[in-house]
C-alpha positions as CSV (number, residue, x, y, z in Angstrom):
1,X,0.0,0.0,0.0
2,X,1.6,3.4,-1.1
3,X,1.0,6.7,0.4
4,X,-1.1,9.0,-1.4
5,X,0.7,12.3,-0.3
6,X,4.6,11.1,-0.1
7,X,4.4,8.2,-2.3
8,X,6.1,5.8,0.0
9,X,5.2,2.3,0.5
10,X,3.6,1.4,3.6
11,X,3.0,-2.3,5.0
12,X,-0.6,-3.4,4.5
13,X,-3.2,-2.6,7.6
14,X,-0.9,0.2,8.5
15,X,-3.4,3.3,9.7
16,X,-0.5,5.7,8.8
17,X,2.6,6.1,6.4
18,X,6.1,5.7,8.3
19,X,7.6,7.9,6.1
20,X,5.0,11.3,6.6
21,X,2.6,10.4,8.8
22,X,-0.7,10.6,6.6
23,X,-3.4,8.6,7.5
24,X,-3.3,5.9,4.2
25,X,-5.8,6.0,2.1
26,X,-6.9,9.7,2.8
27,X,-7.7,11.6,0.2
28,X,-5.7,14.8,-0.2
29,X,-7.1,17.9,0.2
30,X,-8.2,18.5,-3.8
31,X,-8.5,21.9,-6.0
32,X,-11.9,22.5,-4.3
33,X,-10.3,23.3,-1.1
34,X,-8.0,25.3,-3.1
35,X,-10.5,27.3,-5.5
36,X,-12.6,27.7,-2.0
37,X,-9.5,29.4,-0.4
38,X,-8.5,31.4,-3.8
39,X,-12.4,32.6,-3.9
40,X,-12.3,33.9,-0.2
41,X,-9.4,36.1,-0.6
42,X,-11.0,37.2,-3.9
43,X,-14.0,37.9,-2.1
44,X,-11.9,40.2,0.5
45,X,-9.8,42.0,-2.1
46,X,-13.1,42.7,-4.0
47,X,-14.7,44.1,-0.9
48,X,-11.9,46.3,-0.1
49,X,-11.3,47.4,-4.0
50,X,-15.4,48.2,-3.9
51,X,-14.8,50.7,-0.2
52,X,-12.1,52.5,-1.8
53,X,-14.3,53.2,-4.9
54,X,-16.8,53.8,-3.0
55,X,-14.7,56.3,-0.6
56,X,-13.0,58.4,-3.5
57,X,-16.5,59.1,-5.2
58,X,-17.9,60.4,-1.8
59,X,-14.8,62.4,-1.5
60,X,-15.6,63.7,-5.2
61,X,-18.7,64.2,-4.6
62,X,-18.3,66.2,-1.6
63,X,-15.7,68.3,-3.6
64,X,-17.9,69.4,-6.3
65,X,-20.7,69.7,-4.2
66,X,-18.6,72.3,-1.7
67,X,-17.4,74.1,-5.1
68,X,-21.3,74.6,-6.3
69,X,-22.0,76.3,-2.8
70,X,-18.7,78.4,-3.1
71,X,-19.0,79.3,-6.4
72,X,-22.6,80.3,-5.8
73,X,-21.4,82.6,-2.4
74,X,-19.1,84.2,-4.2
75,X,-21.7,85.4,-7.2
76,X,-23.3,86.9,-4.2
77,X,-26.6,84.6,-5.6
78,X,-28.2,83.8,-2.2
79,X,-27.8,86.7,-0.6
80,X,-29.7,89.1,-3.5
81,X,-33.3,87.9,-4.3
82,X,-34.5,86.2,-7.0
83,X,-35.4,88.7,-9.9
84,X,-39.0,89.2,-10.3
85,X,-41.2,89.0,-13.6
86,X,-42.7,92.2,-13.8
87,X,-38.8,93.8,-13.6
88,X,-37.9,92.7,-17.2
């Protein structure tokens, strides 16, 4: 009986290998465990990619929203009232 992680050979009835101490017969931990690991830490890097998108468009936002109010102080437009109808 040979060992299905270090490929030594192992006496028959033997619960473990000699050589690495795998249980024989166990079945290695396959690209499913793998892919499920690989799909976590995409799953984290995606989440912290879609915050700091998320963070820089409030930050732009907030930007050109402060620039409308200051542009619109500066033209003096809230503090004069609106032009009326019958004026033109």
């Amino acid at each position: 009986m040979f060992c299905t992680r270090c490929g030594k050979e192992n006496a028959e009835g033997s619960a473990f290998c000699f050589s690495c101490g795998t249980r024989v017969g166990e079945a290695q931990p396959g690209k499913r465990r793998q892919w499920s690991k690989i799909a976590g830490i995409l799953d984290i890097v995606s989440a912290g990619v879609s915050f700091v998108i998320f963070l820089v468009w409030a930050i732009i936002w907030f930007l050109g929203a402060a620039a409308l109010v200051l542009t619109a102080l500066a033209r003096d437009e809230f503090r004069q009232p609106l032009a009326s109808s019958q004026d033109a």
